[in-house]
FILUMVEX-46190 format. One record per residue: z, y, x of N, C-alpha, C in turn. Coordinates in steps of 0.02 Angstrom, whole numbers, plus 50000, padded with zeros to 5 digits. Atoms other than C-alpha are relative to their C-alpha. Example, Ala and Ser with C-alpha at 12.3 -4.5 7.8 and 13.67 -1.06 7.14 Angstrom:
// residues 2
500004994150045503904977550615500005006050045/499974994149958503574994750684500375005549961/
// end
This chain:
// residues 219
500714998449989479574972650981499654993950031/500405006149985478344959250996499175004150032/500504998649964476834958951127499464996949978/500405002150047475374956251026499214994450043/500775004649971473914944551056499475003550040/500144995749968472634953051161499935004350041/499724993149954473484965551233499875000050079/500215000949920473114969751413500675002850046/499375000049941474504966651552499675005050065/500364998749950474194976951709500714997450061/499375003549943475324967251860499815003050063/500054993949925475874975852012500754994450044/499325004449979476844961952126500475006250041/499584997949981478374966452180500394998550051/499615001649954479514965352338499264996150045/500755001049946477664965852440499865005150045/500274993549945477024979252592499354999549961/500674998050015475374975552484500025004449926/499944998650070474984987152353499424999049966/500225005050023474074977052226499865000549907/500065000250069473474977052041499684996749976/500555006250024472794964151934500165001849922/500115000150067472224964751757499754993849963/500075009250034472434949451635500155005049915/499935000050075472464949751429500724992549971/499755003350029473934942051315499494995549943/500355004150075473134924651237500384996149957/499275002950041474774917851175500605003250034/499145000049985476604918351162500454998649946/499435003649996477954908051148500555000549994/499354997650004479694912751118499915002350054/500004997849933479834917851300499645001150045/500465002749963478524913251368499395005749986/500644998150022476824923151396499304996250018/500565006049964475174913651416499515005550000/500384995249979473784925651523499324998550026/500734999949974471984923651551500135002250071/500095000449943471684920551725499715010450035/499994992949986471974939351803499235003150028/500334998249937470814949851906500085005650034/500014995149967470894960452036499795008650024/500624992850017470684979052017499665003150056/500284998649953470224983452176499404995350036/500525006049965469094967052240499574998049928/500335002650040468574964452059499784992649991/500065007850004468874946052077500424996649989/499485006150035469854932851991500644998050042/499685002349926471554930352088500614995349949/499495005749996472644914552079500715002450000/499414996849971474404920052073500444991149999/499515006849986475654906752122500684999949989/499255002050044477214897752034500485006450046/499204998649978478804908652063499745007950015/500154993550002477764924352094500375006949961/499594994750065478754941452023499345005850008/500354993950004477894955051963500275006349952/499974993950038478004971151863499655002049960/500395000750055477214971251697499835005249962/500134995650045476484984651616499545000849940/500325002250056475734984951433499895009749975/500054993750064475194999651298500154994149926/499775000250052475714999051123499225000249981/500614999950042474405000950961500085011150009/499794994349991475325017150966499975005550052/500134998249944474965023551135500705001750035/499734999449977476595020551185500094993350074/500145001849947476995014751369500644996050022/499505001149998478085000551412499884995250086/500085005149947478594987751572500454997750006/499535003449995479584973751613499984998550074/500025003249971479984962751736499844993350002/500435009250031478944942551746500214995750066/500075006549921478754928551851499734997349970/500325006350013477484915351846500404993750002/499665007250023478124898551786499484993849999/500275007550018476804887051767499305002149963/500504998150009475094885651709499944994749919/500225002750059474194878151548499274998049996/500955001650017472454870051515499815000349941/500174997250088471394872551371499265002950004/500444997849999469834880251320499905006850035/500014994449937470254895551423500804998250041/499495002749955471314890951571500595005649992/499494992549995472994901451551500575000650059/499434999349952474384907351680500625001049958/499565000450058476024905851588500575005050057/499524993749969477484923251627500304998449962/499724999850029478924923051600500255007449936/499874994350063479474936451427500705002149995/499494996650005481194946051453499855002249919/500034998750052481834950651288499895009549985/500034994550005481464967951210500235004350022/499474994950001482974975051227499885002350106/500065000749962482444973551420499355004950030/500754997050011480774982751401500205006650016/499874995049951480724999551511499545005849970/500454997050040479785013651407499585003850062/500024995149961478925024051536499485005849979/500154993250012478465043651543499375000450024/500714999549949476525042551604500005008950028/500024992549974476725063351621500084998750055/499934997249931477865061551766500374992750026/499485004949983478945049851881500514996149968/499404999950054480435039451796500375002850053/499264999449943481995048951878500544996749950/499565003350015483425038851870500634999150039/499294997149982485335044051898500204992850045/499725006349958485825031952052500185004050081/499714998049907486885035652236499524995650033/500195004249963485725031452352499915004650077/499924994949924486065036952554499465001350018/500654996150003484695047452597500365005050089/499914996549944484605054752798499645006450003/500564994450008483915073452794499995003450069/499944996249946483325080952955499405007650008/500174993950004482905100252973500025001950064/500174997049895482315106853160500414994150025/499445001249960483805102453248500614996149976/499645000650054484965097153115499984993549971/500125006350022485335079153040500545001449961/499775001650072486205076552875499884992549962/500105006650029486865059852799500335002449934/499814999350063486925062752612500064995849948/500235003250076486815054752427499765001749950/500394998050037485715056752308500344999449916/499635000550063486445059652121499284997949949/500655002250051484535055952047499414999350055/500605001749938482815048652130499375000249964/500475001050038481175048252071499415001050065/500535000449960479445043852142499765007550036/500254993849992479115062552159500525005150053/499484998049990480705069352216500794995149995/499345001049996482705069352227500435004950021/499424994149994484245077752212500634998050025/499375003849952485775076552335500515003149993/499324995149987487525083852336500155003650082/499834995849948487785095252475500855000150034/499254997949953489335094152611500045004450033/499814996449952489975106652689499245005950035/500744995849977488685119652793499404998050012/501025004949989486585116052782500035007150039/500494995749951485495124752886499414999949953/500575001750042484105121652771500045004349930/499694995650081483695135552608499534996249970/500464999850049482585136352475499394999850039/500664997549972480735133252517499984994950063/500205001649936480995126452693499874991350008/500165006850019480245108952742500304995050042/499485003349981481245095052793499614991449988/500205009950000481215073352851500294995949966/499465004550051481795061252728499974993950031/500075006149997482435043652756500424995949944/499685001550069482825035652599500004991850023/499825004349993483885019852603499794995949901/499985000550067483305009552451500124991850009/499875005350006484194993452413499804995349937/500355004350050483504979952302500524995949973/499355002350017484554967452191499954994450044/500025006049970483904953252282500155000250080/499935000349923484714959652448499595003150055/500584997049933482954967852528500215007249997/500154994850000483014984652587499605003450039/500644999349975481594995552597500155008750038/499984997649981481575011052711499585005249995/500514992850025480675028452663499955005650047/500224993649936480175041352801499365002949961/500074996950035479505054852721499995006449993/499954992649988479225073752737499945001449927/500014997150060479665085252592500225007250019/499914991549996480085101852557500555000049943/499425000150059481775107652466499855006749939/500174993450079481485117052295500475002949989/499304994550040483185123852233500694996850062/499405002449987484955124252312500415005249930/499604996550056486105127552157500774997950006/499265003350024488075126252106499924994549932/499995005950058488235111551965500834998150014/499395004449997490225109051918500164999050060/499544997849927490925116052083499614995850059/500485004149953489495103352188499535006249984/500724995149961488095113552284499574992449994/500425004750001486715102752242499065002150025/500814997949978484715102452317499664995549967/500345003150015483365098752248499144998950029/500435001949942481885090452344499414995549977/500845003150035480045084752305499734997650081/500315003349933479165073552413499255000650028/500824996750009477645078252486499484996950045/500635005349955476855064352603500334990850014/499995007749986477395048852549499294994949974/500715002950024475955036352554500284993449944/499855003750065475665023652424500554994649981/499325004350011476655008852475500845002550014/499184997150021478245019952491500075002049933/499724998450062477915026152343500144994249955/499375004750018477975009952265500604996749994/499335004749981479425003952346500445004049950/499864991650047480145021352251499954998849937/500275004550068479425015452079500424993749975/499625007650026480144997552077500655003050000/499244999049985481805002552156500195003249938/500024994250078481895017851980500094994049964/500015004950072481395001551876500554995550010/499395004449989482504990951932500745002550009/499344997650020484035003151921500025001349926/499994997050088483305007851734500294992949986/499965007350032483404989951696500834998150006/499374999950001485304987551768500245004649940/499754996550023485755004251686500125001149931/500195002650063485094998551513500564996249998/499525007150002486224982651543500665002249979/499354998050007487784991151564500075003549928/500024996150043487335001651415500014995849921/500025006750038487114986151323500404996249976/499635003049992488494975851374500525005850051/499564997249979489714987051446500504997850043/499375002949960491224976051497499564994350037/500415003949935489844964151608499985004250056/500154994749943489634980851716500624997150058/
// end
């Protein structure tokens, strides 16, 4: 799948406390390479500079109205009759489809602290998503159906950062699944930049999880 001339990028940097959106158009591309009309800012509505080595999170539409995103980095710039910012272009097979309905959830252990009144619980999560998550259950909860509960979601990055999620939710189901008691848990006051952090972390396990699926014996 090739990213057509035109097309409109929407960039959301990544591994930032700012949450951030800029809108640029595809005016070339290069084997690898994307070349981007100087962005702008959706919130300030003004032209913003991004600088060499910058990463971001790329999101495009199809002709089709289908919904895709990668991962970029700025590389370098270009002169010309319209000044361009040059991204880098992961190959297709790399390209992240996403569900605009709902959250991506995406099957990954990640330690998750749950505290109910009195009660603290160090668990793992068998799936995560911007919206919610579902944990395996040890031994006796205090916590049913319905009742509302503190999350602290441990979310590790590949590049070593990890970002920290505090978080009130409320638990939806406790069920059996294949002899595991499992809960399931929607989040209900995380603000924006957690929820990004939530977002990337999903994309960036889709993107591993693709890999392995890909290449198998690299895993």
């Amino acid at each position: 799948m090739e990213i057509k001339i035109g097309t409109q990028l929407e960039l959301e940097p990544t591994y930032t406390e700012r949450v951030e959106k800029f809108r640029c158009k595809v005016v070339e591309q290069k084997e690898s390479i994307i070349y981007i009309d100087y962005p702008i800012n959706v919130a300030t509505k003004k032209t913003a500079f991004l600088i060499d080595g910058s990463e971001f999170r790329a999101t495009f539409r199809t002709e089709d109205k289908h919904s895709f995103a990668f991962n970029t980095e700025v590389i370098g710039r270009k002169a010309g009759n319209i000044p361009m910012i040059m991204l880098h272009c992961p190959k297709a097979d790399d390209f992240i489809k996403i569900q605009r309905r709902e959250y991506v959830r995406v099957e990954t252990p990640v330690d998750v602290a749950i505290q109910f009144k009195d009660y603290k619980y160090q668990l793992v999560t068998t799936d995560i998503s911007a919206g919610g998550l579902a944990v395996t259950l040890k031994g006796a909860i205090a916590f049913q159906d319905d009742d509302e509960v503190k999350l602290t979601i441990v979310l590790p990055f590949a590049n070593g950062d990890a970002k920290y999620v505090v978080t009130d939710a409320t638990v939806v189901r406790i069920f059996e699944n294949d002899d595991q008691k499992i809960a399931t848990i929607q989040l209900t006051d995380t603000d924006d930049v957690d929820q990004q952090h939530i977002v990337r972390f999903c994309f960036e396990r889709q993107l591993v999880n693709r890999r392995k699926e890909i290449n198998p014996f690299d895993a």
